[in-house]
PyMOL Python script that loads the backbone (N, CA, C, O; Angstrom):
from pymol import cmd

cmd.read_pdbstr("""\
ATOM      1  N   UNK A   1    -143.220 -65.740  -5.616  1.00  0.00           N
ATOM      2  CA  UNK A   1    -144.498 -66.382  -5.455  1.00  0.00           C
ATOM      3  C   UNK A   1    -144.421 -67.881  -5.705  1.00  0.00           C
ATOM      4  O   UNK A   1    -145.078 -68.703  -5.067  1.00  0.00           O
ATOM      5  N   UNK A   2    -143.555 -68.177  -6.699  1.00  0.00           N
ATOM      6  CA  UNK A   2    -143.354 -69.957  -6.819  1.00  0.00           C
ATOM      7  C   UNK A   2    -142.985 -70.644  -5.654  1.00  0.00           C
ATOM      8  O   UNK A   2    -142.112 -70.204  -4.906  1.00  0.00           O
ATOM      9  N   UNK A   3    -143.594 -71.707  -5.444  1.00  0.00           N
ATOM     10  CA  UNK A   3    -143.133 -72.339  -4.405  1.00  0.00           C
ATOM     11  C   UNK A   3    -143.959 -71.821  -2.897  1.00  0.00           C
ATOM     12  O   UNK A   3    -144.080 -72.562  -1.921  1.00  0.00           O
ATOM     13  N   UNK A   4    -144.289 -70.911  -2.943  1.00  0.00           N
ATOM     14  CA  UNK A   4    -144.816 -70.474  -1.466  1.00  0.00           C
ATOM     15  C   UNK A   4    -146.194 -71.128  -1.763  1.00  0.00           C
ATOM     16  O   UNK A   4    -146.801 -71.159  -2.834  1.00  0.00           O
ATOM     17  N   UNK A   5    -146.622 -71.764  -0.268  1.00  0.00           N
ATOM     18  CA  UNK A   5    -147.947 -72.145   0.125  1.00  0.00           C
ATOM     19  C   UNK A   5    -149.195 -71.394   0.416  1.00  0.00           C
ATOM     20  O   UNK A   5    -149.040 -70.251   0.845  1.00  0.00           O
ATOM     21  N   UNK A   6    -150.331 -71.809   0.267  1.00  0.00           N
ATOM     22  CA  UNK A   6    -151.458 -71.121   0.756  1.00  0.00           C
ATOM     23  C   UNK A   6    -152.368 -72.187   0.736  1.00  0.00           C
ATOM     24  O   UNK A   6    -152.284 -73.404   0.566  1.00  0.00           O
ATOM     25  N   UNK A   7    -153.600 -71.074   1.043  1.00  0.00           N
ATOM     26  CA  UNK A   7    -155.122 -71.931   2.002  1.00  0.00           C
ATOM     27  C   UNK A   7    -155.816 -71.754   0.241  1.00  0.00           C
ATOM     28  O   UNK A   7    -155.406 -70.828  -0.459  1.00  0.00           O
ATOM     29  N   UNK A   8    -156.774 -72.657  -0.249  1.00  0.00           N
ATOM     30  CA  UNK A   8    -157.871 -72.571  -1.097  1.00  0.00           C
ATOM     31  C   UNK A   8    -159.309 -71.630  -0.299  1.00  0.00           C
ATOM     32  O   UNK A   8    -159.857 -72.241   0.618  1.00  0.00           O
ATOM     33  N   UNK A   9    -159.674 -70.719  -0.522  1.00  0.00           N
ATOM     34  CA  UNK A   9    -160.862 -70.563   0.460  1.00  0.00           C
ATOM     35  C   UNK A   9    -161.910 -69.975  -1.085  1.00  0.00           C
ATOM     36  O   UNK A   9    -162.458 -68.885  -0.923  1.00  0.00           O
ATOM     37  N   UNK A  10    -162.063 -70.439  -1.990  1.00  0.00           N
ATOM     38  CA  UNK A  10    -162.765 -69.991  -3.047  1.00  0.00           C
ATOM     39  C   UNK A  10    -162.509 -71.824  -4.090  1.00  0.00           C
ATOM     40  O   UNK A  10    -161.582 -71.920  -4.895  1.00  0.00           O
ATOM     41  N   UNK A  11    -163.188 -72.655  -3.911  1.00  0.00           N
ATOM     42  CA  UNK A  11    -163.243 -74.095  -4.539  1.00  0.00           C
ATOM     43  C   UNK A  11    -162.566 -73.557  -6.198  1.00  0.00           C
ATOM     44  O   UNK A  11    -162.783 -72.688  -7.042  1.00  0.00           O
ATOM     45  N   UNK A  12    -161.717 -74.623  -5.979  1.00  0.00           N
ATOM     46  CA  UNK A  12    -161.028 -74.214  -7.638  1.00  0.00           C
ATOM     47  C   UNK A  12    -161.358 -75.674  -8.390  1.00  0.00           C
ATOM     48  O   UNK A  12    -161.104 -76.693  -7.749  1.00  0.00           O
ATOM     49  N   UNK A  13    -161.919 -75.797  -9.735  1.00  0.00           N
ATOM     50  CA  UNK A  13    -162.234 -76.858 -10.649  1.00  0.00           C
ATOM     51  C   UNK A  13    -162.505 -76.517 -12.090  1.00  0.00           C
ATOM     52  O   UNK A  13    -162.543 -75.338 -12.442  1.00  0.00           O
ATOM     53  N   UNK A  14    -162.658 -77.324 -12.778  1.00  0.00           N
ATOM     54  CA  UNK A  14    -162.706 -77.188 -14.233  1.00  0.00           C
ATOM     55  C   UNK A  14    -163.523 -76.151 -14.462  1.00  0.00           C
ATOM     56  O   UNK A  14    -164.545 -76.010 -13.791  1.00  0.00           O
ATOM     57  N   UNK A  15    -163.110 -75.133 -15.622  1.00  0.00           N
ATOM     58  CA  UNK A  15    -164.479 -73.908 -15.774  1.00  0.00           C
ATOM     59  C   UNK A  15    -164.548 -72.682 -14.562  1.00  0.00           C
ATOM     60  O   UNK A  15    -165.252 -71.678 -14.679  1.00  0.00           O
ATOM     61  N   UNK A  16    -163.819 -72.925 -13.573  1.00  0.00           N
ATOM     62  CA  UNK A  16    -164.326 -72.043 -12.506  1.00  0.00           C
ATOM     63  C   UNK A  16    -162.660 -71.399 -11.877  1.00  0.00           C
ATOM     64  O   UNK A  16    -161.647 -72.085 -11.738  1.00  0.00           O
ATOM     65  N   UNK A  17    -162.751 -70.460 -11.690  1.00  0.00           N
ATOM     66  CA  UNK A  17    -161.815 -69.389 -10.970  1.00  0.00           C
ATOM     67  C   UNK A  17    -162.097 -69.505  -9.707  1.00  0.00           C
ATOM     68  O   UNK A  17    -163.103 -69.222  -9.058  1.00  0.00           O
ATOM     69  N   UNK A  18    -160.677 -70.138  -9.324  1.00  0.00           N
ATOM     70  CA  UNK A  18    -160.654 -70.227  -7.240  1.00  0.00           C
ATOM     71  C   UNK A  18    -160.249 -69.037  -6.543  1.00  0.00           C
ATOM     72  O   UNK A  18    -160.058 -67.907  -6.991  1.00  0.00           O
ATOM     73  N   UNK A  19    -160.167 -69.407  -5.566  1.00  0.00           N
ATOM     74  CA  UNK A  19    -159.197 -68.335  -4.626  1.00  0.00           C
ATOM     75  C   UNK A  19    -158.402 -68.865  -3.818  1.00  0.00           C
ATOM     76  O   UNK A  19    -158.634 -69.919  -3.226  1.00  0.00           O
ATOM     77  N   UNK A  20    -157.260 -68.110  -3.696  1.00  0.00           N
ATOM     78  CA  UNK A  20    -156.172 -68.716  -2.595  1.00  0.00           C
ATOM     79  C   UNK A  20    -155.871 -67.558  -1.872  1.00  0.00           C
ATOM     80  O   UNK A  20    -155.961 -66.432  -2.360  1.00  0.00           O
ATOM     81  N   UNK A  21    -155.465 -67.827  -0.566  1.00  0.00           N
ATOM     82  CA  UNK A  21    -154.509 -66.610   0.158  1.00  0.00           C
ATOM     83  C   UNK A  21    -153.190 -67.034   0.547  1.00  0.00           C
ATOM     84  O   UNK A  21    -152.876 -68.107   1.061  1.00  0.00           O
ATOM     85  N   UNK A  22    -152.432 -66.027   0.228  1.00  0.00           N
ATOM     86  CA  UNK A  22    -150.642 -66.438   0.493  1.00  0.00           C
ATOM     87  C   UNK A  22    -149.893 -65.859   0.984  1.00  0.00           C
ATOM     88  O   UNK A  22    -149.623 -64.922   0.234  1.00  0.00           O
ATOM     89  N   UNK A  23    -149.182 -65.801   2.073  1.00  0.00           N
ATOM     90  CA  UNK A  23    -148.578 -65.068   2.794  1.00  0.00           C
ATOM     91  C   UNK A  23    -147.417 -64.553   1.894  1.00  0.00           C
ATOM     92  O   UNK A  23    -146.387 -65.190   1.674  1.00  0.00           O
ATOM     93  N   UNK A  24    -147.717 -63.302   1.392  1.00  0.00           N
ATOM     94  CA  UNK A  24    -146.513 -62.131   1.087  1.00  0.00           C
ATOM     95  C   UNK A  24    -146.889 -61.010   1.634  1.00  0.00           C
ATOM     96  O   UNK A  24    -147.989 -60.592   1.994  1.00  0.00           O
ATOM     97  N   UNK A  25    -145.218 -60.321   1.662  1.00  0.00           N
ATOM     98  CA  UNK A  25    -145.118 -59.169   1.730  1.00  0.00           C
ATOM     99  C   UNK A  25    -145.442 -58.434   3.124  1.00  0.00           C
ATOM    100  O   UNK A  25    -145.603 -57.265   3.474  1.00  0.00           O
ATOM    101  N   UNK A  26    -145.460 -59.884   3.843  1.00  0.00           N
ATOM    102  CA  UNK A  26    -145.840 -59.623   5.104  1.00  0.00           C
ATOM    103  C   UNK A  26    -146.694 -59.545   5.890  1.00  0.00           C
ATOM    104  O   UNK A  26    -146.607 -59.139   7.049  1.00  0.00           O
ATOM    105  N   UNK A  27    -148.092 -60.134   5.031  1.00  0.00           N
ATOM    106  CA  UNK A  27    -149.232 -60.016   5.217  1.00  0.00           C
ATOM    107  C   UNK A  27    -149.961 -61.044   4.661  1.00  0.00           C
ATOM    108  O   UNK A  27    -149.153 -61.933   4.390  1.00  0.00           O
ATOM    109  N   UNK A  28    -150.772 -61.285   4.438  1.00  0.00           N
ATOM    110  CA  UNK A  28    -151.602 -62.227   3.673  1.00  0.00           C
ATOM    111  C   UNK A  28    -152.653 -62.134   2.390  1.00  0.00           C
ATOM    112  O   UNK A  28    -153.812 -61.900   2.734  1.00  0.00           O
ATOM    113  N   UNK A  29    -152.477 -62.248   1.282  1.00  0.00           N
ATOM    114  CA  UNK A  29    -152.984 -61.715   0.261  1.00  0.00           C
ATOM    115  C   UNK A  29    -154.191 -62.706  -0.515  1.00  0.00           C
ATOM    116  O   UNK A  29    -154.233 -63.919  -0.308  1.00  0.00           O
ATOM    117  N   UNK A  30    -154.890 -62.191  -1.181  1.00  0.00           N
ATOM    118  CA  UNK A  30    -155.733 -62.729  -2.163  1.00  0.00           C
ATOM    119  C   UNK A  30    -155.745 -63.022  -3.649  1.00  0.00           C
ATOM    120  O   UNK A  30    -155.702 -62.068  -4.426  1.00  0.00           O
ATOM    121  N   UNK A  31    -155.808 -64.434  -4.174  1.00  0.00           N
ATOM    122  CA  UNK A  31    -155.300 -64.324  -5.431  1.00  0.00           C
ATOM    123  C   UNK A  31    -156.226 -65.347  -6.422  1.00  0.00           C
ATOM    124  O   UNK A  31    -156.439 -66.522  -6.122  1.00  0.00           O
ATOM    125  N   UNK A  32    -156.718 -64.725  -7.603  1.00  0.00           N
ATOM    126  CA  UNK A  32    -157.356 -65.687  -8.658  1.00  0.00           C
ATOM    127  C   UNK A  32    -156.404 -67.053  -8.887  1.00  0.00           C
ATOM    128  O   UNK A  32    -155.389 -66.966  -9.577  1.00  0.00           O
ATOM    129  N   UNK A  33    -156.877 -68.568  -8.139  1.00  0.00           N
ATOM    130  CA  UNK A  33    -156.139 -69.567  -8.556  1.00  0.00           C
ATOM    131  C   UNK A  33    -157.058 -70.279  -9.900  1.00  0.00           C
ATOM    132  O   UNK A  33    -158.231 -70.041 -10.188  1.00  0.00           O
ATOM    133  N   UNK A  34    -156.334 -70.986 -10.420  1.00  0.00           N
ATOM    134  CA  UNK A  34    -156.085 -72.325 -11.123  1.00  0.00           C
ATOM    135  C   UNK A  34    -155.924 -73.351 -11.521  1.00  0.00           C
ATOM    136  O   UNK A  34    -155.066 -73.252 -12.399  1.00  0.00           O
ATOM    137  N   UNK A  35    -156.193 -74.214 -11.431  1.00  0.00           N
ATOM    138  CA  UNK A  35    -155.517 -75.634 -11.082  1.00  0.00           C
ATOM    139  C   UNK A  35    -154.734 -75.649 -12.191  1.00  0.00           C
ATOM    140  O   UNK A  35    -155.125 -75.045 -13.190  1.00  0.00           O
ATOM    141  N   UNK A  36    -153.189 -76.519 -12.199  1.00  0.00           N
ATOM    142  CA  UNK A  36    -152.218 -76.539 -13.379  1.00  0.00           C
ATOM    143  C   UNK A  36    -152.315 -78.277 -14.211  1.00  0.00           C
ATOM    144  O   UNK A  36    -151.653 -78.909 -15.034  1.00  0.00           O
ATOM    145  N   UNK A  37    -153.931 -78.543 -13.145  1.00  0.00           N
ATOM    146  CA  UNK A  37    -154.625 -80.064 -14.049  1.00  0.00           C
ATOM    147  C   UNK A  37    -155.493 -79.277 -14.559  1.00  0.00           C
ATOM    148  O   UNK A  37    -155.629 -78.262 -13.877  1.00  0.00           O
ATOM    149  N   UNK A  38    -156.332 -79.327 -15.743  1.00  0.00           N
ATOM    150  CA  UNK A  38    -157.309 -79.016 -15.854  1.00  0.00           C
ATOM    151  C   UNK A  38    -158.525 -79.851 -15.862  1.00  0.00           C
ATOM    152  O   UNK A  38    -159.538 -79.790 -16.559  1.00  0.00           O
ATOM    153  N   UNK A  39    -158.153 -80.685 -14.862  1.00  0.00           N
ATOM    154  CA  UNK A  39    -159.628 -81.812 -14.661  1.00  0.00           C
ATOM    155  C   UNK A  39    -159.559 -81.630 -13.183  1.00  0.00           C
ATOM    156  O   UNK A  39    -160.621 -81.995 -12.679  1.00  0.00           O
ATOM    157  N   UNK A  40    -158.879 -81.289 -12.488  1.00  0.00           N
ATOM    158  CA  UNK A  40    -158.535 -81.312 -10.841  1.00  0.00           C
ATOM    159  C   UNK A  40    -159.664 -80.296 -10.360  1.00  0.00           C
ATOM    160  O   UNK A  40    -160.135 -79.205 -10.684  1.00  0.00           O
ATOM    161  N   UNK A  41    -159.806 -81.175  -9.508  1.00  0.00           N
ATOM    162  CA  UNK A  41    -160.835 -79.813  -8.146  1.00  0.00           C
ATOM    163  C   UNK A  41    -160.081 -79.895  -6.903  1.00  0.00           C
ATOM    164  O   UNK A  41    -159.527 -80.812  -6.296  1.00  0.00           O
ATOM    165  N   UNK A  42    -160.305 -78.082  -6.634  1.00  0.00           N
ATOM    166  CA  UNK A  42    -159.578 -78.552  -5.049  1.00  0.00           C
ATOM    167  C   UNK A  42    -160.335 -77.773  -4.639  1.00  0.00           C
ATOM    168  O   UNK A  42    -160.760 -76.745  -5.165  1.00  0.00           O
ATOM    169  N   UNK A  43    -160.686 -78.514  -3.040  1.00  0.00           N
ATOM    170  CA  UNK A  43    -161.462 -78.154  -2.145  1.00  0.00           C
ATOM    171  C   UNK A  43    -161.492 -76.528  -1.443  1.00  0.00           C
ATOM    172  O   UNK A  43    -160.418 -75.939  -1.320  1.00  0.00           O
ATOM    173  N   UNK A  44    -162.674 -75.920  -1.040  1.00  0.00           N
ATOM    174  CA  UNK A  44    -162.643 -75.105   0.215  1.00  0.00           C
ATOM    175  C   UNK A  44    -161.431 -75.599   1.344  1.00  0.00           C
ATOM    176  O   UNK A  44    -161.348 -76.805   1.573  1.00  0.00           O
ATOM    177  N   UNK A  45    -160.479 -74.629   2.055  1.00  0.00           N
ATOM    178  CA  UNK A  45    -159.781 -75.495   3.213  1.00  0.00           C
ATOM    179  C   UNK A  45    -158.639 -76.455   2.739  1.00  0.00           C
ATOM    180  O   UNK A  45    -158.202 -77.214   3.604  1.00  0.00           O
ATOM    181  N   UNK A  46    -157.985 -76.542   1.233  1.00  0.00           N
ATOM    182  CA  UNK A  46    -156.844 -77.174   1.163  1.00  0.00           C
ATOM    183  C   UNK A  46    -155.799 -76.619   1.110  1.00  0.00           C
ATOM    184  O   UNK A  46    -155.895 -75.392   1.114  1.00  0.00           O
ATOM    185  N   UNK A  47    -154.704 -77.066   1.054  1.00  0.00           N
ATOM    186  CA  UNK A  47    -153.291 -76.281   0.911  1.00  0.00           C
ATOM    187  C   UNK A  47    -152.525 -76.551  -0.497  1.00  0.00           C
ATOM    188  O   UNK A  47    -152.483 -77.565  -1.193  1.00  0.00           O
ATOM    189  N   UNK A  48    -152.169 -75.777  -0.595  1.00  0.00           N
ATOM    190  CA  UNK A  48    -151.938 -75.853  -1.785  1.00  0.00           C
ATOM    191  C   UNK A  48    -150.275 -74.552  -2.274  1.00  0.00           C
ATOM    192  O   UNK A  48    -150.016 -73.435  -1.823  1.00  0.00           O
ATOM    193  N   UNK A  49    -149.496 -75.437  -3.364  1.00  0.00           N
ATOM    194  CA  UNK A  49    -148.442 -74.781  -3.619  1.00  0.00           C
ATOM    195  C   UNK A  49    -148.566 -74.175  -4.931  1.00  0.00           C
ATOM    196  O   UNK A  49    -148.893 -74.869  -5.894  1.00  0.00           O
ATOM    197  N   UNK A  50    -148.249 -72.497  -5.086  1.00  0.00           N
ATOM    198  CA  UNK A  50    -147.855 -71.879  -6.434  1.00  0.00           C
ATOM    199  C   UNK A  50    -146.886 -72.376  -7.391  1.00  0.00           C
ATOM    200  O   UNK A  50    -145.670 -72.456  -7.216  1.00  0.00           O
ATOM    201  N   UNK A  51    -147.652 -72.754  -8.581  1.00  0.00           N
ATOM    202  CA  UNK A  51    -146.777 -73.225  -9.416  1.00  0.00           C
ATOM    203  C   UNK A  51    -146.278 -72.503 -10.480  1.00  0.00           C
ATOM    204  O   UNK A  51    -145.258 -72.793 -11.104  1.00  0.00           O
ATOM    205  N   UNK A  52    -147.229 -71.267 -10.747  1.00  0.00           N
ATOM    206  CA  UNK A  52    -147.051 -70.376 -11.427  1.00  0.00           C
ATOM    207  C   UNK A  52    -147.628 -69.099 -11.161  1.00  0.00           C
ATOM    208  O   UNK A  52    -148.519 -69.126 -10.312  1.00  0.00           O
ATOM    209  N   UNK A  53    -147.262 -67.585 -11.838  1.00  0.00           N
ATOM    210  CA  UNK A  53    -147.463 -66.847 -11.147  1.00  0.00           C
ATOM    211  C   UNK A  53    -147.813 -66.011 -12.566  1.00  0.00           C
ATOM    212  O   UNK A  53    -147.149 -66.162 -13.592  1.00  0.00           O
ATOM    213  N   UNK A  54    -148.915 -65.147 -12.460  1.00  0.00           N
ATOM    214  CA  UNK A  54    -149.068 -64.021 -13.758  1.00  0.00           C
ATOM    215  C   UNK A  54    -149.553 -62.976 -12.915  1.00  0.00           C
ATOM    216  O   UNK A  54    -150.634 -63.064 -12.333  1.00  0.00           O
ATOM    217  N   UNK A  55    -148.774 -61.963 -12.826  1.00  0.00           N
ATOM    218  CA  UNK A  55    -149.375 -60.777 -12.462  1.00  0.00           C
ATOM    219  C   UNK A  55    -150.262 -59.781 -12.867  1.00  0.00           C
ATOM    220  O   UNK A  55    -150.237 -59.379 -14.030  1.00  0.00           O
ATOM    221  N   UNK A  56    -151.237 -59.226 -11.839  1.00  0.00           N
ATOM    222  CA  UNK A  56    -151.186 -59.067 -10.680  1.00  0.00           C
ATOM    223  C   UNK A  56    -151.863 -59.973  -9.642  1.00  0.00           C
ATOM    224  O   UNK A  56    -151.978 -59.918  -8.417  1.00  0.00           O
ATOM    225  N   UNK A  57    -152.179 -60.641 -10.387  1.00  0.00           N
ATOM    226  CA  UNK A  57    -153.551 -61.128  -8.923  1.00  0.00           C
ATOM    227  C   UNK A  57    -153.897 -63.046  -9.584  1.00  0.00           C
ATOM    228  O   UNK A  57    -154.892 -63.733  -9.353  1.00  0.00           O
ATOM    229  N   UNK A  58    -152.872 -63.346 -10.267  1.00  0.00           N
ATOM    230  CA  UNK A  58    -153.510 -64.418 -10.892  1.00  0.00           C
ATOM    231  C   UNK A  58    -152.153 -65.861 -10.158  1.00  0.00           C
ATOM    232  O   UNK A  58    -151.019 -65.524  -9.816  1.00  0.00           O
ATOM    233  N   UNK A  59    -152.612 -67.230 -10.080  1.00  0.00           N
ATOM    234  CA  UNK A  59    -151.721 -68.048  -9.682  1.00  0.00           C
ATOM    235  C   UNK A  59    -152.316 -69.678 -10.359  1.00  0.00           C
ATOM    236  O   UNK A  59    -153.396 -70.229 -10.146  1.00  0.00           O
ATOM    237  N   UNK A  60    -151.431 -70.029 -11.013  1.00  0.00           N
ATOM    238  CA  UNK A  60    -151.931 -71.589 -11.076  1.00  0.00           C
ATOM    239  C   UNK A  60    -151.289 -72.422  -9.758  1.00  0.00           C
ATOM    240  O   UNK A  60    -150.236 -72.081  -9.219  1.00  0.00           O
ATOM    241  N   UNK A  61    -152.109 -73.576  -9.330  1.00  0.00           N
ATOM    242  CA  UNK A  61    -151.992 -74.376  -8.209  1.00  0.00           C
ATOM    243  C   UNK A  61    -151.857 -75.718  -7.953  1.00  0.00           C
ATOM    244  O   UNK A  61    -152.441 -76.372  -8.817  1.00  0.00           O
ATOM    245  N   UNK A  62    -151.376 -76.327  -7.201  1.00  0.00           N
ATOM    246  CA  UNK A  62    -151.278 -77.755  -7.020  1.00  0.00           C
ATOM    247  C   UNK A  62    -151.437 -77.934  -5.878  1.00  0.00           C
ATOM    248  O   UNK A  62    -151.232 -77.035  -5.062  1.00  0.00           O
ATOM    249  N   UNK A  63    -151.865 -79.211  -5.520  1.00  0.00           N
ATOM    250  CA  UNK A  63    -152.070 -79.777  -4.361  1.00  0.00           C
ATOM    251  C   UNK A  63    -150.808 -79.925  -3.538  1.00  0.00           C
ATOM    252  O   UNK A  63    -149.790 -80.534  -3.865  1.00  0.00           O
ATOM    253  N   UNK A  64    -151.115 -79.074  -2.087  1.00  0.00           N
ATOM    254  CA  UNK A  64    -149.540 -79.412  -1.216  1.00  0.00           C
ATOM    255  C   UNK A  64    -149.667 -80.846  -1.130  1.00  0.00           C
ATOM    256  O   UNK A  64    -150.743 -81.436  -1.220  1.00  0.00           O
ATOM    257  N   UNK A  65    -147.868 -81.726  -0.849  1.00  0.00           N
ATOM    258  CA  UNK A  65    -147.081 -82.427  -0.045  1.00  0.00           C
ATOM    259  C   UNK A  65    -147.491 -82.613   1.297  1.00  0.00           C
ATOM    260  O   UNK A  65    -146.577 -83.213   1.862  1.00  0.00           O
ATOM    261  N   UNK A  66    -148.619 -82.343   2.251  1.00  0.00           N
ATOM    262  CA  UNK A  66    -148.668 -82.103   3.690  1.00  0.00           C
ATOM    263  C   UNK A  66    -148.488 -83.186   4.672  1.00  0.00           C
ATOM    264  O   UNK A  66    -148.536 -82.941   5.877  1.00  0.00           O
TER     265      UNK A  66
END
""", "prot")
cmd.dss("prot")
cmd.show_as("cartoon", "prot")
cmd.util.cbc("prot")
cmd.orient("prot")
């Protein structure tokens, strides 16, 4: 899961639990993000890279390189 990209489609910011989707497993999945700032907001519609991973369903995030 580190390192692989995904879409924000659930606004992630201080206080609030985002959403991301990420292509595993062959499919495309849904996952509680994070930001790994805790002052950062990221938009509906950004891209964004896994920086960390807690299973099952949880990911902290950073803003992609694009």
């Amino acid at each position: 899961m580190v390192g692989k990209q995904g879409r924000v489609t659930g606004r992630i910011g201080p206080g609030l639990v985002g959403e991301v989707m990420v292509a595993v497993r062959g499919g495309v999945e849904a996952f509680y993000a994070y930001a790994t700032l805790p002052d950062e907001e990221i938009l509906t519609g950004s891209i964004v890279v896994v920086v960390d991973y807690f299973p099952p369903r949880t990911v902290y995030v950073a803003r992609a390189l694009v």
